[in-house]
C-alpha positions in Angstrom: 0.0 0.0 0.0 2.4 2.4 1.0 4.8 1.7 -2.1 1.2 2.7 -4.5 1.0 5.6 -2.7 4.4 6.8 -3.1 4.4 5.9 -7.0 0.8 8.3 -7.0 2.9 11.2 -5.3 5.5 10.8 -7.6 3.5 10.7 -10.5 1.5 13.4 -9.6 4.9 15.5 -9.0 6.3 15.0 -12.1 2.7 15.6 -13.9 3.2 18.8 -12.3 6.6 19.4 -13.2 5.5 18.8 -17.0 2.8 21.0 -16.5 5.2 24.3 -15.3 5.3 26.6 -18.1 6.8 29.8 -16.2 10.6 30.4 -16.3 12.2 33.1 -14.4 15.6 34.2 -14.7 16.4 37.9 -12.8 13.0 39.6 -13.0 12.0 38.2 -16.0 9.2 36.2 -16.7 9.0 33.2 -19.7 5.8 32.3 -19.8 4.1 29.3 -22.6 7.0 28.5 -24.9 5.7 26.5 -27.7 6.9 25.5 -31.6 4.4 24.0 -33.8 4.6 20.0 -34.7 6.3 20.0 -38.3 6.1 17.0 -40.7 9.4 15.3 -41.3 11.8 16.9 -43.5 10.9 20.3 -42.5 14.6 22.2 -42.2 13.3 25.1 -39.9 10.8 26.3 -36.8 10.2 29.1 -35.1 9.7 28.9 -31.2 7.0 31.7 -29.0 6.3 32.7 -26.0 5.9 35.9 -23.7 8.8 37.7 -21.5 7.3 39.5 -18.4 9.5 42.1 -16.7 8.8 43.1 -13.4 11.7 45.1 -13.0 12.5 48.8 -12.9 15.3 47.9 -15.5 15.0 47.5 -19.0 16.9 44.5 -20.4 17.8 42.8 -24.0 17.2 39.4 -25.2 20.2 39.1 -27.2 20.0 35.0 -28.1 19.1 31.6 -28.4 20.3 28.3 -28.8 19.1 24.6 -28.4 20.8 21.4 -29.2 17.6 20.3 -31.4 18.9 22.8 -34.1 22.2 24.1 -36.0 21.6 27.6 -35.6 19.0 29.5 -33.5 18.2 33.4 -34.0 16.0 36.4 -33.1 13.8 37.1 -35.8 10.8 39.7 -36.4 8.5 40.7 -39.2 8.7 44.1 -41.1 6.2 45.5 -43.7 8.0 45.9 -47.1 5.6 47.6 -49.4 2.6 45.6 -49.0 4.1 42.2 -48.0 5.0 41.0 -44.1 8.7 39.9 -44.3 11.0 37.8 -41.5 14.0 39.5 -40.9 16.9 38.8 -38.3 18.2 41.2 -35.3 20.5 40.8 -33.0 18.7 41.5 -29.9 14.7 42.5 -28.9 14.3 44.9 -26.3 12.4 43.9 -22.8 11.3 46.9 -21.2 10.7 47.8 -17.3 7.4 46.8 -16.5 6.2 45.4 -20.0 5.5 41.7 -21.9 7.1 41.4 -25.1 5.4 38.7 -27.1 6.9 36.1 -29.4 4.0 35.2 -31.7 3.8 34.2 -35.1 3.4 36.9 -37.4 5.9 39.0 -34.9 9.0 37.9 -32.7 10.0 34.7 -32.8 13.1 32.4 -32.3 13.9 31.2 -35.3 15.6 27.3 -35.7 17.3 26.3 -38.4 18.7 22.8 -39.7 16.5 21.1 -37.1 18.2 17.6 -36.3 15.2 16.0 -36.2 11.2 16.5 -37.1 9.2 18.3 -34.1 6.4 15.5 -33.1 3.2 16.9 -31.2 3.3 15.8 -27.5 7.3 16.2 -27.2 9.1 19.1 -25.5 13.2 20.5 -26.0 15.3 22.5 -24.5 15.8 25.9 -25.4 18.3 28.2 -23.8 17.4 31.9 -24.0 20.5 34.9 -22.9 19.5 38.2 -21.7 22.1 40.7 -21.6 21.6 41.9 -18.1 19.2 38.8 -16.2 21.9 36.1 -17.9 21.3 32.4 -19.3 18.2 30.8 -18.7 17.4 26.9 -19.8 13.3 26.6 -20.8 11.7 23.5 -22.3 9.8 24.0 -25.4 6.1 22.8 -26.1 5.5 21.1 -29.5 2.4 21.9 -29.8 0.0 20.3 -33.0 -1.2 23.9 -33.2 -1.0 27.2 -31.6 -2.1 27.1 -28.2 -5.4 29.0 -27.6 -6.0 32.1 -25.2 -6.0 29.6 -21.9 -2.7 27.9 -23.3 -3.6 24.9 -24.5 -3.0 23.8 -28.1 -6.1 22.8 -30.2 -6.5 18.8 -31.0 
């Protein structure tokens, strides 16, 4: 009996663990990362979520990395004329106070050469730096689609 009810609190523990979606780092905020599930073959993803700072200091996400990918960069969309276009920069500002979004169709972490398909159900690591708050390690949602206004992805 007691070794069932040890197993339950351990299973409910690490349901709860899986479950965590807020990251901290400093006083920053990573709230909901998620990438989309992508059939195989796909070379590239992109990767959202919000950053909440409660500071009284502005700070700089200045990159990204994750072992799942070759290459990993900060990425927005412009307007060129009449078309929406994805472009690179080196670092997004987070100011005081504020929640930047990473959404598609805005910011995003962009991954490239992807070592393997994203499957629905999975998550991966994703290391985010900050120039002031530092490094922090987040795991990443694959998500069949995006996640609605609660946070959970559509089925």
């Amino acid at each position: 009996m007691f070794a069932r009810i040890a197993f339950s609190s351990l299973l409910a523990l690490s349901c709860t663990t899986v479950l965590a979606t807020d990251y901290q780092v400093g006083e920053l905020l990573i709230d909901a990362p998620w990438s989309r599930a992508l059939p195989p073959n796909t070379p590239a993803s992109a990767v959202y979520f919000t950053v909440r700072n409660n500071g009284l200091t502005g700070d700089r996400l200045v990159g990204a990395g994750t072992p799942n990918a070759a290459k990993a960069e900060l990425h927005t969309h412009v307007r060129m004329g009449e078309v929406m276009r994805m472009q690179r920069i080196d670092s997004l500002a987070i100011p005081a106070g504020t929640a930047v979004q990473f959404a598609p169709g805005g910011n995003h972490v962009m991954l490239f050469d992807l070592k393997r398909p994203l499957a629905a159900g999975e998550r991966f690591p994703l290391t985010l730096e900050f120039e002031k708050a530092g490094k922090i390690a987040i795991e990443v949602n694959v998500l069949h689609d995006a996640p609605t206004p609660e946070g959970h992805g559509h089925h």
